[in-house]
C-alpha positions as CSV (number, residue, x, y, z in Angstrom):
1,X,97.2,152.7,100.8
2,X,95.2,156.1,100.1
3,X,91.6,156.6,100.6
4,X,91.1,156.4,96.6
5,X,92.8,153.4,96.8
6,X,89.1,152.1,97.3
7,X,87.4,153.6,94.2
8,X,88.5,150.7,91.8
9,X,87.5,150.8,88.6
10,X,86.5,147.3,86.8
11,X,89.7,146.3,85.9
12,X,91.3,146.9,88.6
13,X,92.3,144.3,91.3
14,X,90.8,143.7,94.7
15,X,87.8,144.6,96.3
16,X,85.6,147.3,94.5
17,X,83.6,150.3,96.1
18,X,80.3,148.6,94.8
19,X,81.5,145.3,96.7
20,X,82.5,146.9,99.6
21,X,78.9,149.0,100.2
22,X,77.2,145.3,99.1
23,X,79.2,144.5,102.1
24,X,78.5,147.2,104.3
25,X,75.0,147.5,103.4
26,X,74.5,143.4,104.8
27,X,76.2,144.1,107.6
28,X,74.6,147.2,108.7
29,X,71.3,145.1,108.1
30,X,72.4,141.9,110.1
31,X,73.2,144.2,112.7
32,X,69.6,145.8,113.1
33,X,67.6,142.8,111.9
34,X,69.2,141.3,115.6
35,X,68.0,144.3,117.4
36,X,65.0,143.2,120.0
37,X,63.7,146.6,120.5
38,X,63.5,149.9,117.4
39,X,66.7,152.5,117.1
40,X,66.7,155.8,116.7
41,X,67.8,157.6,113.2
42,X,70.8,158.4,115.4
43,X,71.8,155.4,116.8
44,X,71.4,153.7,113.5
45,X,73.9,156.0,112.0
46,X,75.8,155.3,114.4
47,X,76.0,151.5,114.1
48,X,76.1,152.6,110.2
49,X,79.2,154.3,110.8
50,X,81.4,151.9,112.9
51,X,80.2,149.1,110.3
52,X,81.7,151.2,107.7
53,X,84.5,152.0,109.5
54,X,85.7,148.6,110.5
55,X,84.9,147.6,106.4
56,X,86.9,150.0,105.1
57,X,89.9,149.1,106.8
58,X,89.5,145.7,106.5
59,X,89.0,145.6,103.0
60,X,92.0,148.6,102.5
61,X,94.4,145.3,104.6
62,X,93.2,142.8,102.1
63,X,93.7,145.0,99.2
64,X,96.8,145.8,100.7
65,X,97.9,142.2,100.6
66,X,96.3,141.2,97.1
67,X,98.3,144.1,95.4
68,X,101.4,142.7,97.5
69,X,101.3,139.6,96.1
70,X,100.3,140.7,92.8
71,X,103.6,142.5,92.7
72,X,105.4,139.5,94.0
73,X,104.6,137.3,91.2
74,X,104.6,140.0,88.4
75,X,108.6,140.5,89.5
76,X,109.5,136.7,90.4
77,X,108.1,135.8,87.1
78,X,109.5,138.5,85.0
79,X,112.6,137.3,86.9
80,X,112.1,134.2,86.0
81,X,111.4,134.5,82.5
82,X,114.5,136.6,81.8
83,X,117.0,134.2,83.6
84,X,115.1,130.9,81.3
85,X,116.2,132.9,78.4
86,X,119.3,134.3,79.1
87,X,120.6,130.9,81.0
88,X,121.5,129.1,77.6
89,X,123.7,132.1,76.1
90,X,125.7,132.1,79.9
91,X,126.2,128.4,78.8
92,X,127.3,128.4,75.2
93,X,129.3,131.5,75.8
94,X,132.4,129.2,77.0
95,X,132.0,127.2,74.0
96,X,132.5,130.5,71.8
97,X,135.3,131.6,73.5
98,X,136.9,128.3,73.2
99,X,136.2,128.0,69.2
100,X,137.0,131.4,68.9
């Protein structure tokens, strides 16, 4: 999956850019609020940038998956729905032959 895989727009399935920095952005804050002593601008941006890091990929596996299965059931049902409606012509066609 591409790095623009991330920049969903609203209809679009899986997690969203504005979801993922909600994420990110409580993270990064969890992180800091457990700090006992004050960080740098440096080290912050640091911690900033392995939270995103490990986000990003996480989220680009899970959006992985959800468009894998999305795909699986779009073609198993469309598989599906074609053999329900062709299945009773396979059946009569016998009987046509044999009136025939």
């Amino acid at each position: 999956m591409n790095q623009n895989s991330n920049k969903k727009s609203s209809g679009s399935t899986g997690i969203s850019q504005n979801q993922k920095d909600q994420i990110i952005q409580k993270q990064y804050n969890k992180v800091i609020a457990n700090q006992k002593r004050p960080l740098s601008a440096t080290i912050k941006n640091s911690i900033h940038k392995q939270i995103t890091t490990s986000v990003t990929k996480e989220i680009n596996n899970q959006n992985k998956l959800i468009n894998q299965i999305i795909h699986y059931v779009q073609v198993t049902s469309h598989n599906e729905l074609t053999h329900a409606f062709i299945r009773p012509y396979q059946l009569a066609i016998p009987f046509l032959v044999l009136q025939a």
